[in-house]
C-alpha positions in Angstrom: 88.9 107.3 97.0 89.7 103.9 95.7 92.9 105.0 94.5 94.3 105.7 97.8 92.6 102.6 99.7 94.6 100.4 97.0 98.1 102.7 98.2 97.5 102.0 101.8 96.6 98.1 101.0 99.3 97.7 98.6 101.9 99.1 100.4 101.3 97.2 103.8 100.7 94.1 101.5 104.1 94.7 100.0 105.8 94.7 103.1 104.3 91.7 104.8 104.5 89.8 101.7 108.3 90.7 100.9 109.1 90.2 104.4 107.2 86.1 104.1 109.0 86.3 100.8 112.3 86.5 102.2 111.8 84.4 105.0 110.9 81.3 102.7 114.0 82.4 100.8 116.1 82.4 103.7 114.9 78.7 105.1 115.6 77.5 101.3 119.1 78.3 101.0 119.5 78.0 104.4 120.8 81.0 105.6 120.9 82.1 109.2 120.5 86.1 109.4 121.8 88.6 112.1 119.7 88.3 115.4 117.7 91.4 114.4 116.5 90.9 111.1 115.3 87.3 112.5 113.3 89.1 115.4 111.6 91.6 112.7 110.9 88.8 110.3 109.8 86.4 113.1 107.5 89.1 114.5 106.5 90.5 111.9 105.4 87.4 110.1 104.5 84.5 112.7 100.8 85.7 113.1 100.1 84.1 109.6 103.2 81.5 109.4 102.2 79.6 112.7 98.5 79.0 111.6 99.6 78.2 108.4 101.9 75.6 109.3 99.1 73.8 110.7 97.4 73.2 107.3 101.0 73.1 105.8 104.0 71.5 107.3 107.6 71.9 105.9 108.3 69.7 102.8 111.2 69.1 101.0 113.4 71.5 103.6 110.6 74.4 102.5 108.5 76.5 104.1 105.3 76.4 101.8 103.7 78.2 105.1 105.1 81.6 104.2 105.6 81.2 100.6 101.6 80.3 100.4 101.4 83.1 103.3 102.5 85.8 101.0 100.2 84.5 98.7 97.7 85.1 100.3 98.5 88.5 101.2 98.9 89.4 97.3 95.5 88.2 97.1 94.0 89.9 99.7 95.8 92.9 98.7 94.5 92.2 95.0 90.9 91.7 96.3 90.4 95.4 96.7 90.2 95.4 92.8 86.9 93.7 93.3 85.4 97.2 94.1 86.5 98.6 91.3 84.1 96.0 89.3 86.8 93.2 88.3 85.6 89.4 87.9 87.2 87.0 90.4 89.0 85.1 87.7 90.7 88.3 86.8 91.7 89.2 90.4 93.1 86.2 91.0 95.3 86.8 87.7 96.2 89.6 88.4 97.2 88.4 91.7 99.3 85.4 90.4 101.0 88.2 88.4 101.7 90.4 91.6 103.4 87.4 93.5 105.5 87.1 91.0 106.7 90.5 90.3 107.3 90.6 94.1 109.4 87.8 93.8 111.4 89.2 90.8 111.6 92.5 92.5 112.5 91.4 95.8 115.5 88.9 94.3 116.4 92.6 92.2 116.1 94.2 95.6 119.4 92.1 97.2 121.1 92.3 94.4 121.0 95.9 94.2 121.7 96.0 98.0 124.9 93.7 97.2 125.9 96.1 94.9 125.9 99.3 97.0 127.3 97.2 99.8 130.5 96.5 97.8 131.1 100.1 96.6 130.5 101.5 99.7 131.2 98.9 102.4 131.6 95.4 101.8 132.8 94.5 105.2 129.3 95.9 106.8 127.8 93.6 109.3 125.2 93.1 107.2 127.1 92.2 103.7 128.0 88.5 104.1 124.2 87.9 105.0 123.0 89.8 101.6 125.9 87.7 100.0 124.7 84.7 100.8 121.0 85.2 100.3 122.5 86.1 96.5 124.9 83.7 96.0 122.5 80.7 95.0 121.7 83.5 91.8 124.7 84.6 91.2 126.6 81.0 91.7 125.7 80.2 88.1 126.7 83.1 86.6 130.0 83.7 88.0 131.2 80.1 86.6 130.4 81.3 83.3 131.1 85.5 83.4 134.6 86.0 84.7 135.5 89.2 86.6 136.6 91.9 84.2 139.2 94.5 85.2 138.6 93.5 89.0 135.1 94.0 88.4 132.5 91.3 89.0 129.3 91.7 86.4 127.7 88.5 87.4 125.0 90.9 89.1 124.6 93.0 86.1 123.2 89.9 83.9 121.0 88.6 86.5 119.9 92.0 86.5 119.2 91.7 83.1 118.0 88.9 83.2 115.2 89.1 86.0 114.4 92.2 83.8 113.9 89.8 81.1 112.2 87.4 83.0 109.6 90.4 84.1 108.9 91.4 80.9 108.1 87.5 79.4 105.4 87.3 82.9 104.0 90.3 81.9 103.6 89.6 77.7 102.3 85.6 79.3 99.8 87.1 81.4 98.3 89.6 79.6 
């Protein structure tokens, strides 16, 4: 039974969190998104934001509301491990290692939405906002990979290299 209470959990945890993920991603790099992905985020999200921003106001141009927000749903989300006779310290590892992944996974996410965007089609409506949500990643890259036959693989290596990234976490934390 406690395999499927840690699906349910984990999967409404993973879209909460993703969802205050990319909201503190958005405010970072300052990007404005199409009037109805703000009203899902917004109302999906500003039951724990609001309070939050209470105990923590925007610093820095940041907003540590949802980014500690989705912490705390990884945590809660984690917690359920408790049952299954894990220590605190361990939980709270394991959840550390669970933000992160999200993280990784979500930034792997856009990228892999850019990509289908620009084979299929790259003048959706929804395109230049996936662009620019990628572009402080793939910045970087593109001044030192050049396109090759047209083709750009600045999204391939930070493919790679979140990939990379991933598997260092995971060999750090356990």
């Amino acid at each position: 039974m406690l395999p499927i209470l840690q699906l349910i959990v984990d999967t409404a945890a993973s879209v909460v969190g993703g969802v205050l993920l990319l909201r503190f991603w958005m405010q970072a790099i300052r990007v404005r998104p199409p009037m109805s992905i703000a009203q899902f985020i917004f109302t999906l999200t500003d039951w724990l934001v609001r309070p939050l921003r209470r105990l923590l106001p925007g610093v820095g141009g940041y907003d540590w509301a949802s980014l500690i927000g989705a912490f705390l749903i990884v945590l809660l989300a984690s917690s359920v491990m408790l049952l299954a006779g894990w220590s605190g310290y361990t939980v709270v590892l394991y959840a550390v290692f669970r933000f992160l992944n999200w993280i990784i996974y979500g930034f792997m996410g856009l990228l892999i939405i850019e990509v289908v965007f620009s084979w299929i089609n790259p003048h959706a409506p929804l395109a230049p906002f996936i662009r620019a949500l990628n572009d402080p990643l793939l910045r970087p890259l593109r001044r030192v990979i050049p396109p090759v036959g047209g083709l750009d693989l600045s999204v391939l290596v930070a493919l790679i290299l979140l990939q990379i990234i991933k598997y260092l976490l995971g060999q750090a934390l356990f």
